[in-house]
N, C-alpha and C positions, 0 to 999 in steps of 0.2 A: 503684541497688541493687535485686534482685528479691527477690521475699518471696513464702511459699506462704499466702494464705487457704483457711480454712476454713471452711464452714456447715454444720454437722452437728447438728440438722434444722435444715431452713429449714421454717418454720412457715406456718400457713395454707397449706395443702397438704393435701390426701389423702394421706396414707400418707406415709412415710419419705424424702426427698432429700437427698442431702450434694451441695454443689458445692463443689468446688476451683480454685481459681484463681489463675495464677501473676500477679505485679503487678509493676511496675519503674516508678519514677518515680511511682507513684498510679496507673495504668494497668494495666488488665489485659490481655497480652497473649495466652494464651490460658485455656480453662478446662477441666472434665471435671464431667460430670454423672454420678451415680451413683446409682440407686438399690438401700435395703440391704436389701431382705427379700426372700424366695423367692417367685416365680412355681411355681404346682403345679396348677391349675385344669385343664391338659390331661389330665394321673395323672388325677387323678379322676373323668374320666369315660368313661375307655377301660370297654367293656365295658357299657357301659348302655344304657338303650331310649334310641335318638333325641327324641324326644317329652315325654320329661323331661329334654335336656341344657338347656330353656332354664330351669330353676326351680336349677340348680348355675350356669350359669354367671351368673346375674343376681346371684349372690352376690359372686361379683368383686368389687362394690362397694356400700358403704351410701349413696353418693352419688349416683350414675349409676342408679336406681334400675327405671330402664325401659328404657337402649337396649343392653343387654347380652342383655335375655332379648327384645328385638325380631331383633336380629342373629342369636341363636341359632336362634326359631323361623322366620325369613325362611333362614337354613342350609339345615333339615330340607326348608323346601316345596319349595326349589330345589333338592335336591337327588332328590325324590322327582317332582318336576314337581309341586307341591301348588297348585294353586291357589286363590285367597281371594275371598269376599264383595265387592263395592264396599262394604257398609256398613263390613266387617270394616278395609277399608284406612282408612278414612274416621275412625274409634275410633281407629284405630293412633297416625295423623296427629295426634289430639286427643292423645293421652296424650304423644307424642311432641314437639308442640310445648307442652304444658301443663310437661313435665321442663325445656326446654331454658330458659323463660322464669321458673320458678322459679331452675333452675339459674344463667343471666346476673346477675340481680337480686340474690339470695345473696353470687353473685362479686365483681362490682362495690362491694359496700357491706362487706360481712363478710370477704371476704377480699383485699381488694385497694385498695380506698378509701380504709386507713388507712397505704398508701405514699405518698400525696400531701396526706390531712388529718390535721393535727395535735390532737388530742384537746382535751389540756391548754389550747390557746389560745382553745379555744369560752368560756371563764371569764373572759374579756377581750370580750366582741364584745356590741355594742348589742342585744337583741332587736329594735328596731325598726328600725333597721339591716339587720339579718338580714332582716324582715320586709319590708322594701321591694326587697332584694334579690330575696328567693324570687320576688316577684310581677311582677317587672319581668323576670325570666326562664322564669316555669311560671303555667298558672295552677289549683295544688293548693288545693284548700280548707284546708287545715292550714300558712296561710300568716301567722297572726296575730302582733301584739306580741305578744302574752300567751300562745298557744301556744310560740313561742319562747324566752320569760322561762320558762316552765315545765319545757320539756328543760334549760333552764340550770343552772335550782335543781335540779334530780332529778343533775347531775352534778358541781356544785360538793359535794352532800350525799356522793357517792363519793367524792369527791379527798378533802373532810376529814375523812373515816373511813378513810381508807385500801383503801378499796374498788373499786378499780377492776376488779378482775375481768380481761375479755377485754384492756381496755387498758392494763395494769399496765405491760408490756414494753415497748412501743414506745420508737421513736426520739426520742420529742416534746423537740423544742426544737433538732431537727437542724437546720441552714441551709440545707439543700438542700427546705423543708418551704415554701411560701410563697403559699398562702392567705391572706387577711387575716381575723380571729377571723370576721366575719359568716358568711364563706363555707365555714369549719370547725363553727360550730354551723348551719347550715343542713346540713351533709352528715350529722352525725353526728342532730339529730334522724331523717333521712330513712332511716338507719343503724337508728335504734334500730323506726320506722314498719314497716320491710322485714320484722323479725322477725315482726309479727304479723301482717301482711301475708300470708306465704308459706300461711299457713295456709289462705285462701279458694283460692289456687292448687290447694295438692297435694291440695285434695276431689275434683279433678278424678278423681284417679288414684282413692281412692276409690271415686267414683262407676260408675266404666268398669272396675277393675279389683281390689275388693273393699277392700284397704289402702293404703296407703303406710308406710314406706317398700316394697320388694318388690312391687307389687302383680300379677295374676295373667294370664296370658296364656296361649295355647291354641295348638299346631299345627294350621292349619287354617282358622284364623280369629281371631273376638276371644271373651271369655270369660266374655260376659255376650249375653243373650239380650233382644230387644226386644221390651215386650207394647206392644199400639195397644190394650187395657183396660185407662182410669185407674183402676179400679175393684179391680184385680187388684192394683196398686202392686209392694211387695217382693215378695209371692209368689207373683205373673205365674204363673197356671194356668191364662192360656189357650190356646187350641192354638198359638200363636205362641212359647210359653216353652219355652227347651229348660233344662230341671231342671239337666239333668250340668256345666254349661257355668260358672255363677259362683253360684249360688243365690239370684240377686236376678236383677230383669228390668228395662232402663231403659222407664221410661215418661213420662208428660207431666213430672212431678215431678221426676224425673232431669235430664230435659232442662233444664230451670228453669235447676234448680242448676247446670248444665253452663253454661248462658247467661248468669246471674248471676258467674259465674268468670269469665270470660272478660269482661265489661263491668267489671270489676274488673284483670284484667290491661292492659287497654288503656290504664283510666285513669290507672293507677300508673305504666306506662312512657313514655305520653305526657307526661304534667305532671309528674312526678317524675326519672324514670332519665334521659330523654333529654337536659333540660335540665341535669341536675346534671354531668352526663357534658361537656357542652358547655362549661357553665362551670368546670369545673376544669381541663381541655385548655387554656384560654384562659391559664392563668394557667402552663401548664408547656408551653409551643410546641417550645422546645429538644429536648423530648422526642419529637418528630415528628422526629428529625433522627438516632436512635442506637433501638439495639437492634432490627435488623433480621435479622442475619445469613445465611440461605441465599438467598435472593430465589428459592426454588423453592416452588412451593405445589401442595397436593394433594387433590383433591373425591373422593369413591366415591357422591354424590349421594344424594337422600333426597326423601322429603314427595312420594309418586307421584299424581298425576291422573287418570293410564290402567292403572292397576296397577303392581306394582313392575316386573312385566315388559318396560315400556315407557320407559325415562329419560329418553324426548323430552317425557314430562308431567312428569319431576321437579319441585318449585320449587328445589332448590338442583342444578347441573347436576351433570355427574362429568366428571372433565377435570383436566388438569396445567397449569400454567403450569411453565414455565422460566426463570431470568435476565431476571424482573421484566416479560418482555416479555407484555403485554393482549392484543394482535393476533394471537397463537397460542396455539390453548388444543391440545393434544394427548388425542387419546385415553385413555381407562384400559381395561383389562380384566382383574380380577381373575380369572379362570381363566387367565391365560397366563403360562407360566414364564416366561418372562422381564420379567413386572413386576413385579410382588409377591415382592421373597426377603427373608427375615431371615437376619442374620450373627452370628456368635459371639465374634469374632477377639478382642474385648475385654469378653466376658461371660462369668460363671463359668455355663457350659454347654460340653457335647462336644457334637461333629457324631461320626457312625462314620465319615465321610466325609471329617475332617478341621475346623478350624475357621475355615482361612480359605475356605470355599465358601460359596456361599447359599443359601437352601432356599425354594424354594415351598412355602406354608402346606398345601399338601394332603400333602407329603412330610418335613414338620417334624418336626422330633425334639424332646423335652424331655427331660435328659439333663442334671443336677447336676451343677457340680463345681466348687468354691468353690476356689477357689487364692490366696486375698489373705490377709492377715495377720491372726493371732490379735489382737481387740481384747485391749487397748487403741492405740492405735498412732495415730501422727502422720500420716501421710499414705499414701494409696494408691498402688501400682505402676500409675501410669495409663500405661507402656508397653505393659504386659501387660494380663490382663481387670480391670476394676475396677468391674463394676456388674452387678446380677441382671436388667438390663434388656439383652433383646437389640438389635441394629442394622438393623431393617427399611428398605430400599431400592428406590426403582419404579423399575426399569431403569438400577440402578447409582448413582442419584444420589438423595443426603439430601434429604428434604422437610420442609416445613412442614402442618401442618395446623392445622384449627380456624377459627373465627368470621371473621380475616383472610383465610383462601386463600376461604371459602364468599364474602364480600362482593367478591373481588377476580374469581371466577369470575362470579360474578350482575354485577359490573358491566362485564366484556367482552362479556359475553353480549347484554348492551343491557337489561337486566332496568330497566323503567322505573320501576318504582319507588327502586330501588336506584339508581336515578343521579339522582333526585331528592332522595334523603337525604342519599345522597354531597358532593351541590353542594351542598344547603344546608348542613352540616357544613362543606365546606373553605370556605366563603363567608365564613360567619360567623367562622372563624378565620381568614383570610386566606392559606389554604396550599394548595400545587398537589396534585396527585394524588399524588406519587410520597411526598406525606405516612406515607401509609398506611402505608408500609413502615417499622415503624419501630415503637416499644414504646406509644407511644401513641396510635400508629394501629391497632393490636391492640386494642385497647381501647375505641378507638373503633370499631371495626367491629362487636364485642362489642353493642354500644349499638344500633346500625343493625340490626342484623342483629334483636335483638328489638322492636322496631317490625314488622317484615317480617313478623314470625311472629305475633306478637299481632292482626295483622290480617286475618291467613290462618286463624288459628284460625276467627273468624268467617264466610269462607267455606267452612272444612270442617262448619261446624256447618251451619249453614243448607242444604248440601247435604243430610247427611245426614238432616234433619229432612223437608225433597223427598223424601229414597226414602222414607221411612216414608209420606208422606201418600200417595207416589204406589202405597202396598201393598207396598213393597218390605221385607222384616222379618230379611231371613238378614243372618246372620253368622258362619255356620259352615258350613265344606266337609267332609262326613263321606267323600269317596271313597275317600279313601286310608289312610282310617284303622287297617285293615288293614293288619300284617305280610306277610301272605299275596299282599298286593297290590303289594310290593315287590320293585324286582330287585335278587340276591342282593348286587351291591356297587353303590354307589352315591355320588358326592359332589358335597358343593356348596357355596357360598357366600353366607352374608347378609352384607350390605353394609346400613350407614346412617351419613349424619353424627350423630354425637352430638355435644352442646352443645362438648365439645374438642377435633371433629375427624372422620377419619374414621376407622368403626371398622366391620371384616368378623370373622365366625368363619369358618372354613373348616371340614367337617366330612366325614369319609370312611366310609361306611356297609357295612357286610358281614355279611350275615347275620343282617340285623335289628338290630345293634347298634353301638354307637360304637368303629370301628377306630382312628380319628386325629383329633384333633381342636385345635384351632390358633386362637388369638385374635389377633390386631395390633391393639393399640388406641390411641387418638390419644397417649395419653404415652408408649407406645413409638416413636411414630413421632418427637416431640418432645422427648424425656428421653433417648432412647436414645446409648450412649455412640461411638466412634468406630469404622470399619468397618475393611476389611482393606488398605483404601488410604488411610487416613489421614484419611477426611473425617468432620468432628465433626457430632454431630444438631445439633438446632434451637437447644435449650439453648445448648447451648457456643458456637456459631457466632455467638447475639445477645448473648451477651458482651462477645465480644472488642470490644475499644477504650472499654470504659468505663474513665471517670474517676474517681475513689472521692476523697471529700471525706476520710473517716475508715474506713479499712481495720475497725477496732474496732467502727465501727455501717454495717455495711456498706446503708445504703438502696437506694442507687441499685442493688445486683443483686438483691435483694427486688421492686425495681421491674419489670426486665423478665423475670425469671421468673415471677412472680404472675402479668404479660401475658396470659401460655400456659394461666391455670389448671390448674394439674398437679395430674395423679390419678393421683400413685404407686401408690394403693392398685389401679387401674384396670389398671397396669403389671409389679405382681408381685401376690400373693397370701398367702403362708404363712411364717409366722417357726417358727423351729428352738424347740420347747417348751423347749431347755435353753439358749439364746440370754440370754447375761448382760444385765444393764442398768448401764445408765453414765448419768450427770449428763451433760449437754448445755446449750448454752445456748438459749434461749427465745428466738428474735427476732418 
């Protein structure tokens, strides 16, 4: 017998996702991704100075907090020919990999962690137990009986007040949940550690970019000014300080803190993330074996060496894989029509040109037009358009992106370190390569992939600490700062992986101001709903064939859409002011 589920929202998500999914037998045979709010971020910023399109579009999102407004102002340089400081790339790379490792870490424990630890069962589990576990797999200093017996008591004093908060909803006590208590109060201590945690992380941002969340960035360069006078500190007034730029100067004291963070990120992901990650994998193998779906993956490369100019210095490459196959990695080039097109055919958008054609992002239209049913209503016309999320395609065929394709490119590539995490990962679990492909090999690459970064961070520091002593102080390219200095039309392309994938603006310039301008970002790449030949995105596609314990507590697709990290909110933008509200359920 087949039956329609529904998830409307699936929770622990940025922004808004409804998935639907047909089931026959406990099986889902196929699904449809949707997302329900309006994308408008392009509207607003037709008509405005280039130079400010990166402080709009970084707003996109409360989450993605830095590679919105990198992509935008990597857009402007490229499209003006702007080029940037080595220190200014060097900043970039910090702030960049500072997001992506807060970002992971977040993911993992806060949003995703509590699809395989059950809460409830940590009030069953020995402290010393626990304790002997943690150490026989990490070696965290917050590894004690008594530090454990203490998250115990802090969350039995929840359960019997009814207080559970964040973890009120869960599934706890599903069968498909199977940790033993120790290994469930060990995660959720590490769970509750993470919160306070993120906060020596995102100084970083701070530091180099005035705030978090939002913090500030420059066309040109980066947005803070470096004094070599410790003397000078915050109000760097010596000739080395450019005032305009962030109103603080980094200097000895900055750098500290910059260095102090990052000896701090290491520690956490070494002794903590990497082994929790391992140890929970170990206990759900099965899960190596489903939620895979396109077996196409897709890099636009990031973290530059030689400037962004250069992709032969990238650390993450840019490249396609196809049909799982390592041995061919295929070119990308985001200026060539025919790789980068988004489609409409089943998104409430017009083309003038029709809907079933594709559009390259420089010739994109944003163009409303909502044709699905008045809520309240049972299920969506997934024949027709059924999601505000357009259908982006590299030469015709659905991809995957994110933490998976970036580990899956670095490990073709022969990236040695990456093939040394790798092996040790599939070692320790006893599982071949073609692991990876799969909901819990997403996950684990998630893991891998922040080790890589947290250790590169320390190479971009230390760099950048080289140019300063070696008198090197810029950070900012004033050439082209000038209007006057530009040709009258002009476009271009920022490209960078962000922590869920790859994410370019395209941006077309005329007359000094924003003519067109066009975001693809990694959850339209991944969320996005079916094209005009029938092929479902990433979503839908690692669906299909799962097996559902209890349609009612639907975990197991919790499980591999969480995988993906989805940042609805990344994917559309703007809800209708007069947009009613409905009860939904909380998963």
């Amino acid at each position: 017998m087949s039956e329609r589920l529904v998830i409307d929202p699936i929770t622990r998500v940025e922004g808004h996702l409804r998935i639907e999914a047909q089931i026959k037998d406990g099986v889902i045979e196929q699904a449809w991704s949707t997302g329900t709010m309006v994308r408008g971020i392009e509207l607003i910023l037709r008509g405005r100075d280039p130079r400010d399109a990166w402080a709009f579009a970084q707003r996109i999102c409360g989450v993605c907090t830095v590679v919105h407004a990198v992509a935008s102002v990597r857009a402007v340089e490229n499209a003006l020919a702007w080029a940037i400081p080595p220190n200014a790339e060097l900043i970039r790379n910090l702030m960049i990999g500072a997001q992506y490792i807060h970002d992971h870490v977040m993911h993992f424990y806060h949003l995703h962690a509590l699809d395989w630890v059950d809460v409830v069962s940590t009030l069953k589990a020995d402290p010393k137990a626990t304790s002997a576990l943690a150490q026989s797999i990490g070696s965290h200093p917050q590894s004690s009986p008594g530090y454990f017996a203490d998250v115990q008591k802090r969350l039995k004093t929840f359960v019997e007040k009814g207080q559970l908060g964040i973890f009120k909803n869960g599934y706890w006590g599903h069968p498909a949940y199977r940790l033993p208590p120790e290994a469930n109060l060990m995660a959720v201590a590490h769970y509750l550690e993470a919160l306070a945690w993120q906060r020596e992380v995102v100084a970083l941002h701070t530091i180099l970019g005035g705030k978090n969340p939002h913090p500030n960035f420059v066309v040109g360069g980066a947005p803070i000014a470096i004094s070599i006078y410790p003397e000078h500190g915050a109000q760097g007034k010596g000739p080395h300080y450019r005032g305009g730029q962030g109103g603080t100067a980094l200097d000895i004291v900055g750098l500290g803190r910059i260095q102090s963070a990052i000896e701090s990120m290491r520690a956490f992901v070494g002794n903590v993330y990497v082994p929790d990650t391992l140890a929970i994998a170990g206990f759900y193998k099965d899960w190596f074996k489903q939620g895979e779906g396109l077996g196409n993956f897709l890099c636009y490369g990031d973290l530059p060496a030689k400037g962004f100019n250069d992709p032969s210095g990238f650390l993450f490459p840019r490249g396609a894989i196809l049909d799982r196959d390592l041995s061919t990695l295929h070119e990308v080039d985001l200026n060539a029509e025919d790789h980068v097109q988004e489609y409409v055919s089943h998104s409430w958008y017009d083309y003038a040109g029709g809907k079933t054609q594709g559009l390259h992002p420089y010739r994109g239209e944003t163009t409303l037009n909502y044709t699905g049913p008045k809520p309240p209503f049972e299920h969506l016309p997934v024949e027709q358009a059924y999601s505000w999320i357009k259908s982006p395609r590299w030469k015709g065929k659905a991809m995957e992106v994110g933490p998976l394709a970036r580990v899956l490119m670095l490990y073709a590539k022969g990236h040695e370190q990456t093939r040394d995490l790798v092996g040790m990962a599939l070692k320790k679990l006893d599982l071949p390569v073609i692991a990876l492909f799969s909901t819990m090999g997403r996950t684990a690459a998630r893991t891998l992939e922040t080790k890589i970064l947290a250790d590169a961070m320390q190479g971009w520091y230390d760099q950048l600490v080289a140019n300063i002593k070696g008198g090197d102080v810029s950070t900012f390219n004033e050439t082209r700062w000038e209007p006057s200095t530009w040709p009258r039309h002009a476009q271009g392309v920022g490209c960078m992986e962000a922590p869920r994938g790859g994410l370019a603006h395209w941006i077309v310039i005329d007359d000094g101001k924003v003519s067109n301008y066009q975001a693809v970002v990694p959850s339209t790449w991944n969320a996005g709903p079916r094209d005009p030949q029938g092929q479902p995105g990433a979503y839908e596609a690692a669906l299909t064939g799962h097996a559902l314990h209890d349609p009612k507590q639907p975990l197991e697709v919790l499980r591999t859409i969480h995988s993906f990290d989805p940042c609805i909110a990344c994917a559309v933008h703007l809800v209708d002011e007069n947009e009613q509200t409905y009860e939904a359920r909380v998963l």
